[in-house]
VOFI-128944 format. One record per atom (N, C-alpha, C, O): x, y, z; residue in one letter. Coordinates in steps of 0.001 Angstrom, whole numbers, plus 500000, padded with zeros to 6 digits. Example, Ala and Ser with C-alpha at 12.3 -4.5 7.8 and 13.67 -1.06 7.14 Angstrom:
residues 2
513190494310507800a512300495500507800a513200496700507800a514236496681508465a512850497750507080s513670498940507140s512900500030507870s513409501138508039s
END
This chain:
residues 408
533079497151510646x532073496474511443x532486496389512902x531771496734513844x533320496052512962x533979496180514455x533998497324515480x534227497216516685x533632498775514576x533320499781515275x531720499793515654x531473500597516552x530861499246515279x529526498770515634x529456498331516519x530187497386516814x528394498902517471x528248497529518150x527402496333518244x526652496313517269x527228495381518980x526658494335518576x525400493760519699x525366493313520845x524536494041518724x522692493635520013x522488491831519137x522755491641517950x522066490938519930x521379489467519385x519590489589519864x519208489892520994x519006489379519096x517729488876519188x517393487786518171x518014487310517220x515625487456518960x515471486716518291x514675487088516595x514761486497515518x514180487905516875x513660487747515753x514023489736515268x513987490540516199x514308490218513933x514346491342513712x513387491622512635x512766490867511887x513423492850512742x511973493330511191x512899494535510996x513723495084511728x512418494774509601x513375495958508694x512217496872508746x511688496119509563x511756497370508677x511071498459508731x509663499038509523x508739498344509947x509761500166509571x508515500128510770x507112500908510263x506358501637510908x507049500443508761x505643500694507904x504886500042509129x505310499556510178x503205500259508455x502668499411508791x502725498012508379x501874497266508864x503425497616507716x503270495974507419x504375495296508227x504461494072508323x505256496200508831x506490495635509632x505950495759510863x506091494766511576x505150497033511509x504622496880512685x503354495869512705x502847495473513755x503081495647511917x501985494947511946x502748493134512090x502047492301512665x503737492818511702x504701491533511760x504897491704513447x504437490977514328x505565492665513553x506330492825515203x505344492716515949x505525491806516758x504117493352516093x502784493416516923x502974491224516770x503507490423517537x502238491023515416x501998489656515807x502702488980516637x502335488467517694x504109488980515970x505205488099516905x505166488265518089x504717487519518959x505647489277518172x505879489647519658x504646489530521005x504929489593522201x503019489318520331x502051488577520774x502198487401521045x501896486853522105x502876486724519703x503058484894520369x503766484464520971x504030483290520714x504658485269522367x505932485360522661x507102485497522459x507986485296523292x507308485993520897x508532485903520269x509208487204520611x508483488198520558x510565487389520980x511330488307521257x511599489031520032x511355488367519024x511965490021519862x511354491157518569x512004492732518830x511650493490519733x513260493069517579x513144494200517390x512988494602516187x513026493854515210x512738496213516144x512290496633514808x513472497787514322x514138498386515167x513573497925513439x514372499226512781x513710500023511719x513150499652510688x513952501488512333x513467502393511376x513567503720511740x512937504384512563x514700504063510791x515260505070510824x514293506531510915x514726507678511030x513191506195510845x512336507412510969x511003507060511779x510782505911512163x510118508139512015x508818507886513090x507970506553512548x507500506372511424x507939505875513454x507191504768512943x506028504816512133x505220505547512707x505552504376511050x504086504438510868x504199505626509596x503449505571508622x504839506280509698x504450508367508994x505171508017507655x505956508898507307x505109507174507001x505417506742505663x504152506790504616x503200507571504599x504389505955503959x503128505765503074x501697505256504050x500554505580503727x501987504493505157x501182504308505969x500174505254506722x499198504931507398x500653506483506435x499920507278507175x499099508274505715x498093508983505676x499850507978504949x500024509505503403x498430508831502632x497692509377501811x498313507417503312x497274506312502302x496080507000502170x496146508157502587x494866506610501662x493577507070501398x492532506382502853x491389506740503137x493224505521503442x492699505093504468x491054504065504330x489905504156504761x492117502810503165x491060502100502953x491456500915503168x492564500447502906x490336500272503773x490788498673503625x490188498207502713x488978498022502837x490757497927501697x490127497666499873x490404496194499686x491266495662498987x489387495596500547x489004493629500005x488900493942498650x489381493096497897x488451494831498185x487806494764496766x488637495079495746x488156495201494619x489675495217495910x491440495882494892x491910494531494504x493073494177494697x491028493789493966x491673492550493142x492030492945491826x492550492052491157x491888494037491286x492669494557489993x493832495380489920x494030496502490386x494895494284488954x496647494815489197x496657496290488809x495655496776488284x497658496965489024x497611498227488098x497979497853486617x497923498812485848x498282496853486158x499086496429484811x497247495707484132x496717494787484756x496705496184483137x495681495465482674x495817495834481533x496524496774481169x494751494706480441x494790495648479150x494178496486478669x494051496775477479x493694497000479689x493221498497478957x494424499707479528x495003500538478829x494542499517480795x495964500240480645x497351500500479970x498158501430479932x497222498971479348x498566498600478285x498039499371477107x498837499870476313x496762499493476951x496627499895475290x496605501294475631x497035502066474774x496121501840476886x496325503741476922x497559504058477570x497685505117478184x498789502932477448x500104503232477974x500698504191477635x501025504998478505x501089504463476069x501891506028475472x501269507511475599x502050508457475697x499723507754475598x498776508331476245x499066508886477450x499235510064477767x499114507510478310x499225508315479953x500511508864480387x500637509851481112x501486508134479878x502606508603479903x502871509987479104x502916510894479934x502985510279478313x502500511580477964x501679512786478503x501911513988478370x500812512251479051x499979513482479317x500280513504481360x500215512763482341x500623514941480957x501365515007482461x500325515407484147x500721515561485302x498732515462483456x498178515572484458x497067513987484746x496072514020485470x497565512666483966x497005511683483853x497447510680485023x498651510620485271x496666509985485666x496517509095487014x498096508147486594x499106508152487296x498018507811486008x499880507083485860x500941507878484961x500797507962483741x502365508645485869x503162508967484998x504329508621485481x504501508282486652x505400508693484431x506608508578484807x507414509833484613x507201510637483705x508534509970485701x509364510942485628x510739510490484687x511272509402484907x511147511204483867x511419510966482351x512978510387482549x513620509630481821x513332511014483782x514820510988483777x515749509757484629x516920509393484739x514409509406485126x514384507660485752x514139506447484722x514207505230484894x513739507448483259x513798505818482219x514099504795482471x513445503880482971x515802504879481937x516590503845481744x516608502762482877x516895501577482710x516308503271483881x516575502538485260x515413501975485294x515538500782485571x514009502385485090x512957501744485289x512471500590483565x511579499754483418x513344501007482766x513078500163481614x512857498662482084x511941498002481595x513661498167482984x513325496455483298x511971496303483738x511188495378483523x511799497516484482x510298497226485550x509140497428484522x508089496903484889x509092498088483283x508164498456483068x508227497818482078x507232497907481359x508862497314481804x509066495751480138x507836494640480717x506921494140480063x508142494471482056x507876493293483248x506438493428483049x505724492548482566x505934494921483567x504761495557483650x503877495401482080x502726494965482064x504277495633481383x503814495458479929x503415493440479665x502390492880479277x504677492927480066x503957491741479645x502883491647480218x501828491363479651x503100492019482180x502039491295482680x500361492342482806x499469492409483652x500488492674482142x499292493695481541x498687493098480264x498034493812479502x498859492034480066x498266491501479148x497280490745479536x497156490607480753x496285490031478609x494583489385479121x494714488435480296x494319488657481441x495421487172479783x495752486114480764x496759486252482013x496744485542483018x497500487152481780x498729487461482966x497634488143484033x497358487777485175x497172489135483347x496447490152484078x495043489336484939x494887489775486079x494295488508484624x493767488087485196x494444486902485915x494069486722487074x495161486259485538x496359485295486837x496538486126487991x496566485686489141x496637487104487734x497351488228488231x496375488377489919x496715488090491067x494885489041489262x493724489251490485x493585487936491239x493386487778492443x493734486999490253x493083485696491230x494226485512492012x493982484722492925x495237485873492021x496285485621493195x496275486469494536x496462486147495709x495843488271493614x495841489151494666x494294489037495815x494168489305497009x493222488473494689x492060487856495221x492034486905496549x491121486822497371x493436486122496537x493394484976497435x494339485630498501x494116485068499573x494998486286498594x495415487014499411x494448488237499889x494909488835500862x493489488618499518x492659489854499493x491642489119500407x490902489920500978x491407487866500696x490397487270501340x490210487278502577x490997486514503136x489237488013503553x489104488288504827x490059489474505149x490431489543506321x490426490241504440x491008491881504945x490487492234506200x490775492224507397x489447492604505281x488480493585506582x488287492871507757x488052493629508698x488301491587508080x487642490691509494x489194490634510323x489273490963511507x490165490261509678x491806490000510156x492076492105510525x492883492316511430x491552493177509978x491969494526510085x490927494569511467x491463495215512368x489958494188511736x488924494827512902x489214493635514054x489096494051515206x489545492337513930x490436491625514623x491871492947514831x491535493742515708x492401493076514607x494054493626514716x493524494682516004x493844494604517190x492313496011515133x491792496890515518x491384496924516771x491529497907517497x490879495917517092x490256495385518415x491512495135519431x491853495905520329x492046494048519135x493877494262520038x494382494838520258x494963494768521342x494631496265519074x495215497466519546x494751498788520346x495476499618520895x493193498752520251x492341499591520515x491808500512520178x491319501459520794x491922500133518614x491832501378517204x490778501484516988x490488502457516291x489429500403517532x488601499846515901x487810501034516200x486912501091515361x487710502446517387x486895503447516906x487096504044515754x486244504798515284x488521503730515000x488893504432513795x488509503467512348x488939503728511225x487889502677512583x487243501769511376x486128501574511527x485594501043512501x485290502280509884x484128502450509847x483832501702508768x484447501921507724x482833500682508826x481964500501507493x480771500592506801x479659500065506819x481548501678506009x480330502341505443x480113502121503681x479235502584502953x481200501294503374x481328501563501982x482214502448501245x482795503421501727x482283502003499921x483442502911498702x483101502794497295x483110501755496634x482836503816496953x482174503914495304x483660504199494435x484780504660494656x483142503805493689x484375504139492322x483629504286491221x483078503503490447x483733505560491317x482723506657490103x483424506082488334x484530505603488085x482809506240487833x483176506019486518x482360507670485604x481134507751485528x483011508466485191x481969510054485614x481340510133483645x480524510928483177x482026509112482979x481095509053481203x480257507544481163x480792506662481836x479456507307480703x479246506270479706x479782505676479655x479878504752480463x480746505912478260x481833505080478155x482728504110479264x482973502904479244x483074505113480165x484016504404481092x483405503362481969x483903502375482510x481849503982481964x481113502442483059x480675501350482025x480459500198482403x480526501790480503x480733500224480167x481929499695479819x481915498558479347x483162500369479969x484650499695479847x484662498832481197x485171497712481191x484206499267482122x484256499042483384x483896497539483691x484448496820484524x482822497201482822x482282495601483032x483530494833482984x483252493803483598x484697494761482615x485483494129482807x486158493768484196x486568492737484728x486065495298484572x486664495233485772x485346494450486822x485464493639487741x484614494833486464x483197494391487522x483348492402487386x483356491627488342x483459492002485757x483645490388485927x484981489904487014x485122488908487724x485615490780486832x487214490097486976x486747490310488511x486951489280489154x486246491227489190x486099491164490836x484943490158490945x484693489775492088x484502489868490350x482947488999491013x483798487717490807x483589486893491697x484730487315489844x485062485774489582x486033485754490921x486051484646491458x486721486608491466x487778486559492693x487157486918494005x487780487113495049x485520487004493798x485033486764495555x484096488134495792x483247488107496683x484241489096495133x484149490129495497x482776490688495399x482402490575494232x481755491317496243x481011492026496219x480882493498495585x481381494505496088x480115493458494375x480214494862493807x478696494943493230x478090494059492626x478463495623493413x476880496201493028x477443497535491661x478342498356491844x476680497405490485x476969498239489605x475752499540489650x474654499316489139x476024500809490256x474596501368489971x474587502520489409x475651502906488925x473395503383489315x473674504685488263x473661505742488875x473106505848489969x474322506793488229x474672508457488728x473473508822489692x473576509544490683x472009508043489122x471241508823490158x471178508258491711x470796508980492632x471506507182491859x471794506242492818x473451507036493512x473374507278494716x474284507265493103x475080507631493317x475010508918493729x476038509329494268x473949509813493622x473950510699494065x473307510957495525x473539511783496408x472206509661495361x471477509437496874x472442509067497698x472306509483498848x473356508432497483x474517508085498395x475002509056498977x474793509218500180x475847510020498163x476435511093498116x475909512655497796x476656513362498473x475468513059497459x474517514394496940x475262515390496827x475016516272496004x476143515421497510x477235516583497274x478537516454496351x479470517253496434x478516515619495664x479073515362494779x478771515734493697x477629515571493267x480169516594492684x479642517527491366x478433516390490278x478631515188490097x477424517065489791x476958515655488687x477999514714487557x479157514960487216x477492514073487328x478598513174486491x477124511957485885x476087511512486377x477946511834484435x476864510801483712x477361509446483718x477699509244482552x477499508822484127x478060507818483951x477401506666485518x476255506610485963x478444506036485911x478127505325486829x478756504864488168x479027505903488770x479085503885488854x479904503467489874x479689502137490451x478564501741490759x480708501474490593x480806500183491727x480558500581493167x481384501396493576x479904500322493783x479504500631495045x479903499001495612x479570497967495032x480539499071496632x480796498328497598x481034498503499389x481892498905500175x479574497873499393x478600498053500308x479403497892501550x479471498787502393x480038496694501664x480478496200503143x482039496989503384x482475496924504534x482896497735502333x484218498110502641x484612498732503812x483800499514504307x485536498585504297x485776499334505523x486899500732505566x487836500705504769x486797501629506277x488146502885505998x487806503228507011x486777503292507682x489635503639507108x490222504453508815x489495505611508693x488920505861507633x489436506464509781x488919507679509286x490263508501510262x489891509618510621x491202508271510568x492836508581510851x493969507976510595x494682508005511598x494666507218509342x495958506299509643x496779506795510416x497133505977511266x497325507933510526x498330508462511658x497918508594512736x498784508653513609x497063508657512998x496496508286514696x496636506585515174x497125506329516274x496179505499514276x496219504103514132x497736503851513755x498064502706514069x498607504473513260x500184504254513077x500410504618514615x500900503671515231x500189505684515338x500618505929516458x500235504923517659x501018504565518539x498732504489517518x498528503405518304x499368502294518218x499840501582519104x499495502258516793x500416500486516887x501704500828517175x502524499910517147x502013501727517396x503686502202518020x503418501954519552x504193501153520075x502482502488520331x502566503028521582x502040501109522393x501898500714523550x501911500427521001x502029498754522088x502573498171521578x502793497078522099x503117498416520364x504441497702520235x505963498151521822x506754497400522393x505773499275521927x506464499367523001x506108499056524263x506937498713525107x504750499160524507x504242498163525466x504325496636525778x504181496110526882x504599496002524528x504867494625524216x506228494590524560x506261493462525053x507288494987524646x508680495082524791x509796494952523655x511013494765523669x508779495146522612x509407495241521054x510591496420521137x510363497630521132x511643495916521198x513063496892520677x513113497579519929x513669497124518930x512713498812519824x512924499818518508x514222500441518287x514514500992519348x515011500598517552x516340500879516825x515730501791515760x514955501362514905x516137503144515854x515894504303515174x517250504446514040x517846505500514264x517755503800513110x518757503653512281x518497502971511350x517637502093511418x519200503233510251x518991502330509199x519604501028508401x520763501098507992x519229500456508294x519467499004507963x520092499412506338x519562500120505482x521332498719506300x522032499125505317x521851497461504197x521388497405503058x522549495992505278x522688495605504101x522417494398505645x522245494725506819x522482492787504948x522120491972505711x523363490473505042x523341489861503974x524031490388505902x524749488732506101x524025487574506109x524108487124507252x523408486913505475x522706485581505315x523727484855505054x523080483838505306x525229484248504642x525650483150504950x525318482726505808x524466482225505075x525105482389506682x525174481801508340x523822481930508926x522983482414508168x523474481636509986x522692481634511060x523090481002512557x523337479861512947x523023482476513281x522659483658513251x522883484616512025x523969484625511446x521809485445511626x521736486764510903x522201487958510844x521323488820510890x523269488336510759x523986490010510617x522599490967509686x522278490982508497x522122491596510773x521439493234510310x522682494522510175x522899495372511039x523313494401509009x524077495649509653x523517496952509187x523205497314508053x523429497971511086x522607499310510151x523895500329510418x525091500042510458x523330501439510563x524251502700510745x525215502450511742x526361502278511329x525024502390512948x525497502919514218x525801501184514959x526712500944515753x524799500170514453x524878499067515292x525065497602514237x525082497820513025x525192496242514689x525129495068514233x524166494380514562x524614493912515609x523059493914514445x521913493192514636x522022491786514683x522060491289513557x522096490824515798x522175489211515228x520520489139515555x519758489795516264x520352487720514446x519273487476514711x519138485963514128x519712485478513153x518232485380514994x517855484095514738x516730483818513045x516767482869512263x516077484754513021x514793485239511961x515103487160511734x515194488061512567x515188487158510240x514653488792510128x514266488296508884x514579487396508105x513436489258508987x511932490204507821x512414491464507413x512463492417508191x512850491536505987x512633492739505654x511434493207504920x510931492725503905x511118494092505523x509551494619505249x509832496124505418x509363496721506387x510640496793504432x510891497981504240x510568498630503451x510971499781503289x509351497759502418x508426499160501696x509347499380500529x510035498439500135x509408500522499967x509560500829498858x511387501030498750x511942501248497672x512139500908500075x513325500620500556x513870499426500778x514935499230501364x512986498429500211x513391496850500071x514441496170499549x515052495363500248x514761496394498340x515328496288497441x516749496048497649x517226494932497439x517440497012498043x519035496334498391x519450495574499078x520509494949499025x517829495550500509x518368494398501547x518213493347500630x519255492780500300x517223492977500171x516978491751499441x518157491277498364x518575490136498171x518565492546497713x519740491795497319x521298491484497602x522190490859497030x521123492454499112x522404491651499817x521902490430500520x522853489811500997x521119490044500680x520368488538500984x520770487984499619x521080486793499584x520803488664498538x520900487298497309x519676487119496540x519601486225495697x518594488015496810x517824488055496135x517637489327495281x517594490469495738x517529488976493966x517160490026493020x515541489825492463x514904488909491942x515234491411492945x513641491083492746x513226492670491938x513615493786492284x512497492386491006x512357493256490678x511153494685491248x509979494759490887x511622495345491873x511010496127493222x511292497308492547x512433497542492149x510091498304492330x510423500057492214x509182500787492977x508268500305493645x509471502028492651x509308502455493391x508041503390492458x508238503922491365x506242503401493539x505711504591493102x505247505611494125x504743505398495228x505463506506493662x505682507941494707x504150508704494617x503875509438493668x503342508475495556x502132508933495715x502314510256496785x503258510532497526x501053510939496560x500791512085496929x498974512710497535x497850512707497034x499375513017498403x497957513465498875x497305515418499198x498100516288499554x496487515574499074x496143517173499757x495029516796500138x494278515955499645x494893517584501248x494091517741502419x493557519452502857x494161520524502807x491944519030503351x491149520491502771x490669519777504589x490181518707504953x491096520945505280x490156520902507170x488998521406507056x488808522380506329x488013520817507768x486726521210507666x485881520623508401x485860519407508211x485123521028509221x484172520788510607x483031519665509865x482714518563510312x482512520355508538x481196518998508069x482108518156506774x483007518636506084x481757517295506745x482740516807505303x481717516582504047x480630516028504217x481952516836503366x480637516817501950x480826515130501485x480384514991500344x481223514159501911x480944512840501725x480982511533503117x481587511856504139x480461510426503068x480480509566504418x481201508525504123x481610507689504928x481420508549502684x482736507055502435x483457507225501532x482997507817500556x484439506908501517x485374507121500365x485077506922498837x484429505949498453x485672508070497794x485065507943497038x486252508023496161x487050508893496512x486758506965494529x487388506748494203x486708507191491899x485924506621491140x487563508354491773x487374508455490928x488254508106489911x489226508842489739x488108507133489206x488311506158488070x489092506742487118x490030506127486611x488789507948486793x489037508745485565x490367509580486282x491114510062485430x490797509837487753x491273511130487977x492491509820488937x493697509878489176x491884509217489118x493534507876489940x493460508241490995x494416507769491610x492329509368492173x492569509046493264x491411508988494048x490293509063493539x491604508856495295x490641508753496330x490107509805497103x490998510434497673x488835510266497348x488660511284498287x488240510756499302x487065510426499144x488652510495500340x488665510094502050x488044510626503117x488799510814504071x486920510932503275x486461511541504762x487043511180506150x486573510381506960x488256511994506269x488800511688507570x488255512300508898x487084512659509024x489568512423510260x488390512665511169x488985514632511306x489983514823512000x488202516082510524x488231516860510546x488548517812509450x488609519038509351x488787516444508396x489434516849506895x489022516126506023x488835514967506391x488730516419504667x488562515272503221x490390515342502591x491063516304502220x490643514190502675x492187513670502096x491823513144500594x491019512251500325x492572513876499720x492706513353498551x493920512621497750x494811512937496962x493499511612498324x495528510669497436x495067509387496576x494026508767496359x496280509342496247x496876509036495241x497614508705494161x498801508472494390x497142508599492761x498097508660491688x499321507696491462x499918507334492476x499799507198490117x501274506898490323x501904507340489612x501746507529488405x502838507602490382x504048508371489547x505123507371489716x505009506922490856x506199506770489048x506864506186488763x508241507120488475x508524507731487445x509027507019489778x509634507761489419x511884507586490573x512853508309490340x511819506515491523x512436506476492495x512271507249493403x511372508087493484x513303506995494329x513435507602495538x514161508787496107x514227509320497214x514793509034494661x515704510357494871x515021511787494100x515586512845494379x514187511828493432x514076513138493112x512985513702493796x512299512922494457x512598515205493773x512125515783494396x510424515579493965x509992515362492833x509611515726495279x507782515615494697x507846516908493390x508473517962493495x507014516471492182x506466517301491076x505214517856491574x504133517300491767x505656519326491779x504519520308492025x503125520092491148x502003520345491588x503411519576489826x502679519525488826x501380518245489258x500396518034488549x501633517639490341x501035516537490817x500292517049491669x499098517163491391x500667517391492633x500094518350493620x499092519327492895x497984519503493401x499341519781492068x498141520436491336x497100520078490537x496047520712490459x497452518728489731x496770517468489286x495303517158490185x494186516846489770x495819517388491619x495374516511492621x494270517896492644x493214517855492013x494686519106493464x494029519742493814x492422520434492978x491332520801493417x493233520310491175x492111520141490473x491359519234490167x490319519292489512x491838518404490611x490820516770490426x489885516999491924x488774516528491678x489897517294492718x489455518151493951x488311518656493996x487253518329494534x488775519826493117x487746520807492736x486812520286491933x485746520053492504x486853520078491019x486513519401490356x485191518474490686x484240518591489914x485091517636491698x484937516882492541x483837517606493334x482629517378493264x484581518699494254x483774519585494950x484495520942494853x485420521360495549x483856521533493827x484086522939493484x483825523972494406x484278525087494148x482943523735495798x482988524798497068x484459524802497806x484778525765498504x485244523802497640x486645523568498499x487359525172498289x487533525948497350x487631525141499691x488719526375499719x490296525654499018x490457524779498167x491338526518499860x493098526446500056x492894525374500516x492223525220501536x493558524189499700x494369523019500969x495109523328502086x496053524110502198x494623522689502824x495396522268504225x496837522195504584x497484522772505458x497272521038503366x498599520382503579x498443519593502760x497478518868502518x499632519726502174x500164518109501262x501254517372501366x502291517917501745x501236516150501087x502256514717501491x502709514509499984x502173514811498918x503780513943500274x504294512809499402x505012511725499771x505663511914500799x505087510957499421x505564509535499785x506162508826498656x506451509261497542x506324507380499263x506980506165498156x506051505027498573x505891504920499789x505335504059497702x504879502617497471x505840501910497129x506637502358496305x506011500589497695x506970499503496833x506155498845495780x505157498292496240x506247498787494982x505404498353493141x506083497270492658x507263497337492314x505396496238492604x505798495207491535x505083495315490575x503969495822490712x505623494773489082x504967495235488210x503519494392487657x502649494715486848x503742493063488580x502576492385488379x501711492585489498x500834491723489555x501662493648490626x501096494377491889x500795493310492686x499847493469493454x501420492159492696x501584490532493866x503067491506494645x503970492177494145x502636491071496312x503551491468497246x504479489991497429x503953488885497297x505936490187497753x506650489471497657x506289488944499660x506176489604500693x506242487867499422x506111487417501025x506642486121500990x505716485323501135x507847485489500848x508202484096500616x509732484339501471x510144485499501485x510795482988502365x511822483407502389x512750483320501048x512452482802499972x514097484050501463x514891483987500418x515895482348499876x516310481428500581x515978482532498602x516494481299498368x517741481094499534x517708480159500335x518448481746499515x519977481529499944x519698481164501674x520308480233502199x518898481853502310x518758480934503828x517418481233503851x517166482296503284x516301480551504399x514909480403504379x514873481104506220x513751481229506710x515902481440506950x515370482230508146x515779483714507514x516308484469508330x515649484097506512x515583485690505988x514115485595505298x513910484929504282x512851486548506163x511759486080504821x511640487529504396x512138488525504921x511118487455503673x510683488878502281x509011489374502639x507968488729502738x509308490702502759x507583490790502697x507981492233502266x508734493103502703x507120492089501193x507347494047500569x506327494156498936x505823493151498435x506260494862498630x505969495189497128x504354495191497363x503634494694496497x503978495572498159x502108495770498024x501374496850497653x500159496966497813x502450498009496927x501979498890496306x500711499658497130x500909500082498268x499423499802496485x498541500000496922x497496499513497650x496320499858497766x498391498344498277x497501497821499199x498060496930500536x497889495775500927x498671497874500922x499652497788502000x498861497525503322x498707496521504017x498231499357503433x497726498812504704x496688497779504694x496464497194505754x495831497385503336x494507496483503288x495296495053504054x494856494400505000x496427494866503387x496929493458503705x498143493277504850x498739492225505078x498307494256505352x498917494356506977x498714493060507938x499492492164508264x497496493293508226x497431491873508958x497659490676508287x498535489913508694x496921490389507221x497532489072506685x498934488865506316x499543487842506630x499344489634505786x500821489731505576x501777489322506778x502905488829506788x500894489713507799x502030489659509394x501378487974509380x502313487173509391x500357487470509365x500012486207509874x500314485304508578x499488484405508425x501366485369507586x501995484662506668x503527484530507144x504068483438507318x504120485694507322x505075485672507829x505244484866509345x506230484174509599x504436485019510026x504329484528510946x504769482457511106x505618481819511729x503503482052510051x502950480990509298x504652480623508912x505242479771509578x505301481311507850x506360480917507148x507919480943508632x508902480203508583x507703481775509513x508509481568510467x508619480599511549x509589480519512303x507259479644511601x507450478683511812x507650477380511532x507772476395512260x507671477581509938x507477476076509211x508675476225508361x509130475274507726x509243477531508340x510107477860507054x509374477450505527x510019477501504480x508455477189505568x508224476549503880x508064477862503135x508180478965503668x507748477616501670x507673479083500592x506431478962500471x505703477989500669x506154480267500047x505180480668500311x504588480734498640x505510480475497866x503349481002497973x503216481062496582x503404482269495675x503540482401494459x503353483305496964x503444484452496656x504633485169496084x505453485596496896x504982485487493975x506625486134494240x507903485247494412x509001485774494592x
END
């Protein structure tokens, strides 16, 4: 440590997702002195790889019981919307024991009404943010269907339709032919869809990751391009120790995404945090054959009208942070695509990434037991960027009062 050297601020953030830039933006608005760390381009994480939705309406965990009962199924079948990579078992056995209980009737609905109360005012706190940064030409609301493409699946679906209406949510249930007036270029399908009318989506996250970089440095936010290894909480002041430097700090946030996990437990907290590794392909194209995002039920991902391309992501794969993207996913995707819209040429380009996943899909945002100026914000899986802003104005909330938070 002594070969480090040593920077003091007041306040530090672990990572420079959007949910960490989105912390640093706040703070560093209310005068708080503020650096960030992140060993790579700000923003170009899962933040950018996303479907580019702000989903008020994602009050359902990934753990439910209808997923628990088609658990050995999906896992098995290697082109199905949830898999695991086989050789990460043992390691993921705790997380997915966790996941199983809380996929049951009563957990599972505890479950929405929590993510429900956190899910409240997304979209108004995202076009607030939008507006400060100078993004909001990149947020449109136009709406997001979630096709259900049999019968069957749109009346399995009423479940999901009660469980969002009891947690706030606007959902209109309507039929393929309705769904087609929406959309028309969309392959036929018998079945049905949730249409939700008021949703909002980026139509660039990496353009909006780049904005919130280019005033966070305008703000005089300290960026440190290194990585945060492990964190000293006896005491206060706070030891960040990363690669190259020593970090003191009066307050740090780790908000490192799907890289959470060890800080938290050199803080002393053991949380159960893994990791799901999503993936996107992307088809360029001057007209786009849809105007809002469209989320097919049956296939686990999203098709996105961005600005010059339709983005298709998704999926979970369950799998850590060390092995290589499965081609077999990438192809999953591209035929779920086609599929979709069978005129699509060659993809563009494809991503892969990491989500931080809890298994009950509640983001950890509380400080840590062992000193309450270390707070936690991570595990929002698939709904990271939706809850960006609120997430920063909790943390915020909890950095001035120190109290815990309910969340985790």
């Amino acid at each position: 440590m002594s070969e480090r050297t040593h920077h003091a601020h007041e306040v530090v953030v672990i990572g420079g997702g959007v949910i960490g830039m989105n912390i640093a933006f706040r703070l560093a608005k209310e005068g708080r002195e503020v650096a960030l760390v992140e060993p790579h381009q700000l923003g170009m994480g899962a933040s950018y790889g996303n479907a580019g939705t702000i989903s008020d309406y994602a009050t359902i965990p990934v753990g439910t019981p209808n997923v628990l009962r088609n658990l050995p199924s999906l896992f098995l079948d290697r082109s199905s919307p949830l898999s695991v990579r086989y050789r990460t078992l043992p390691s993921l056995m705790p997380w997915l024991l966790d996941f199983a209980r809380q996929s049951l009737p009563a957990q599972a609905e505890a479950n929405a009404k929590s993510i429900g109360s956190l899910l409240k005012n997304a979209s108004g706190m995202w076009q607030e943010m939008a507006d400060e940064l100078g993004a909001s030409q990149h947020l449109h609301k136009r709406g997001c269907l979630y096709l259900y493409e049999s019968h069957k699946a749109f009346a399995a679906a009423k479940y999901d339709e009660r469980l969002r209406r009891q947690n706030g949510v606007e959902v209109e249930a309507i039929s393929a032919a309705q769904v087609r007036e929406l959309e028309p270029n969309l392959s036929p399908f018998e079945g049905g869809a949730h249409y939700f009318a008021n949703a909002t989506s980026i139509d660039d996250p990496g353009k909006v990751m780049e904005i919130f970089a280019e005033n966070l440095r305008a703000l005089g936010v300290t960026i440190y391009q290194t990585r945060a290894h492990a964190i000293n909480s006896d005491d206060t002041p706070v030891d960040v120790l990363c690669d190259d430097v020593v970090l003191r700090a009066s307050k740090v946030v780790i908000s490192a995404g799907a890289y959470s996990k060890p800080l938290a437990k050199s803080a002393g907290e053991a949380v159960r945090l893994d990791t799901e590794r999503g993936y996107h392909i992307e088809f360029d194209m001057a007209e786009l054959p849809i105007s809002r995002p469209v989320c097919s039920s049956k296939r686990g991902f999203y098709a996105s009208p961005m600005r010059g391309r339709l983005r298709f992501a998704g999926l979970v794969e369950l799998g850590g942070l060390t092995l290589p993207a499965a081609q077999h996913r990438i192809k999953t995707l591209e035929l779920g695509a086609r599929a979709m819209f069978p005129e699509l040429g060659e993809p563009s380009r494809t991503w892969f990434g990491f989500r931080p996943s809890m298994p009950d899909s509640i983001p950890v945002i509380r400080p840590t037991k062992k000193n309450p100026n270390v707070i936690m914000a991570f595990g929002h899986g698939h709904i990271g960027i939706t809850l960006a802003p609120a997430t920063a104005a909790a943390v915020s909330a909890l950095l001035r009062s120190n109290s815990v938070s309910a969340f985790n």
